[in-house]
C-alpha angles and dihedrals in degrees: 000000000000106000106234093224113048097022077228129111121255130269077243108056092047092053095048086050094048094041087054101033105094093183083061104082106226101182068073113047119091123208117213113195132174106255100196089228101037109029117227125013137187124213127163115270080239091060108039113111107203120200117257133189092257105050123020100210105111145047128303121240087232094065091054103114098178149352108222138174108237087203137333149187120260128162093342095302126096113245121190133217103009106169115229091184136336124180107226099043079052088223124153109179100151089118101039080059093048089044094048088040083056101043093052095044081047088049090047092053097040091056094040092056093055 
């Protein structure tokens, strides 16, 4: 769902998509996140707790800022800090990175078939 607001996908959402993608690599992705005493914070995706009903240690959805990829694979070279979404700059680029991901996987077998 498209979040009225905003016209922007969830927290959630994204974080349901990233946990359950499995072409989004998530030993990469970094989660920032707004600490009330220390402003914004980074923690691996693999490492955030996030607060659930039943127990209240963790972090709240709502103080996630942005997803993004520390570093990834394309075309062969290493490339660093690609966004996958971040709230006040109201960007959502989780499929453009799965889309490129898939055009240059699709380039790579094109020209490897040839």
């Amino acid at each position: 769902g498209i979040n009225a607001e905003y016209g922007l996908r969830t927290e959630e959402e994204v974080f349901q998509q990233i946990q359950w993608d499995t072409e989004i690599p998530k030993e990469h992705c970094l989660i920032g996140y707004l600490d009330r005493f220390d402003g914004i914070r980074e923690v691996p995706f693999s490492n955030f707790l996030r607060v659930y009903q039943d127990h209240l240690e963790g972090i709240p959805l709502h103080r996630i800022r942005y997803f993004k990829l520390s570093e990834y694979t394309m075309e062969g070279q290493t490339q660093e800090g690609f966004i996958l979404w971040n709230r006040e700059d109201r960007v959502d680029a989780v499929a453009l990175w799965k889309d490129k991901k898939q055009q240059v996987s699709t380039n790579s077998s094109t020209q490897a078939s040839f």
